[in-house]
N, C-alpha and C positions, 0 to 999 in steps of 0.2 A: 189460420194458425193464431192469428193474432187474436180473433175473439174467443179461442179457445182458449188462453191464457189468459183472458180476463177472464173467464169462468173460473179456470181452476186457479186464480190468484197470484199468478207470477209475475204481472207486470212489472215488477219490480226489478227483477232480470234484466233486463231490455234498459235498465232506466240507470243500471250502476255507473259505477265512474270506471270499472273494467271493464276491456273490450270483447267480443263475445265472436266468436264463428257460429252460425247458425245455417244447419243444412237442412234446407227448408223444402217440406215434399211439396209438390206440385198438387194444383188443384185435379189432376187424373190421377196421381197416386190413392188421392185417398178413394177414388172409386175402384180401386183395386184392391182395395179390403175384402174381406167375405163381407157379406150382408148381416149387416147389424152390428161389426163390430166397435167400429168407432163410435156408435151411440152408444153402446155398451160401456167404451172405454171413457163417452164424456160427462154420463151420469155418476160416476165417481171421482168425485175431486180428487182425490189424493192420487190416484192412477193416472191420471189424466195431467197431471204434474209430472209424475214420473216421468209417462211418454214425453210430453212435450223438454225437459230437461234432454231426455236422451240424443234432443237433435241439437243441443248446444253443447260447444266445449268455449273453453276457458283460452282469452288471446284473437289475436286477431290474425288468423291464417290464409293465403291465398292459395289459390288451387297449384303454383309455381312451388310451395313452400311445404305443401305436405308431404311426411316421411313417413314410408309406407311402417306399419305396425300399429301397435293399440294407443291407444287414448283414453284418456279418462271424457267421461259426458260429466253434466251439473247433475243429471242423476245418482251419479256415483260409480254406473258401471260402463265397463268398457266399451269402445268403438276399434273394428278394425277398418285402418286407411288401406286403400290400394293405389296405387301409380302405377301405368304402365303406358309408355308410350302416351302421352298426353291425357288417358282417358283415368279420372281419379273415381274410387268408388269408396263407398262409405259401407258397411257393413252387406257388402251385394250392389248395395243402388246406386245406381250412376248420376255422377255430377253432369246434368243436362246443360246448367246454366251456372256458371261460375263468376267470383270475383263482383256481385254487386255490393255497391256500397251502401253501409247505414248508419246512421247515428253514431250507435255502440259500437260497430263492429265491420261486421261482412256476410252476405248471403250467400249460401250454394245452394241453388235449386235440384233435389236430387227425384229419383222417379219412381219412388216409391216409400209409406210410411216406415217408420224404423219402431219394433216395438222391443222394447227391453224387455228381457227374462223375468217374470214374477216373484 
């Protein structure tokens, strides 16, 4: 994830002085793409932007804290939260790994990529 954003130029995100929730797919999510998508999606910078925005919101949220409903991503478009009984989901994907700490913010490891509407 992270050298995909130095590809498509976002490091700067990560580097703000606001704090970032980042729900970050796991290294098997991205083999659950169809084939060839995510080179597809990393040979375009500006797409590849987009996705990776889509898995950051704005604030620094613990999986205790999220209320279920939409969210804005840094993308611009929405995120639906679910809670239910412990188990939180992000647009479908489930929070596997939650509440790591970073720098900026906070990770959720969730179990599959998220790609926003073109």
């Amino acid at each position: 994830f992270l050298s995909a954003a130095k590809t498509a130029g976002i490091m700067g995100e990560f580097e703000s002085r606001h704090p970032l929730t980042l729900f970050l797919p796991t290294d098997t999510a991205f083999t659950q793409l169809p084939d060839g998508e995510w080179e597809t999606i990393s040979r375009n910078r500006k797409r590849l932007a987009e996705v990776l925005r889509y898995h950051m919101v704005k604030g620094r949220m613990k999986v205790t804290e999220v209320k279920p409903g939409l969210t804005q991503s840094l993308s611009g478009s929405d995120l639906m939260l679910k809670s239910d009984n412990g188990m939180v989901t992000v647009n479908g994907a489930r929070v596997t790994e939650s509440d790591l700490p970073a720098d900026n913010g906070i990770i959720h490891g969730i179990d599959r990529v998220l790609i926003p509407p073109e």
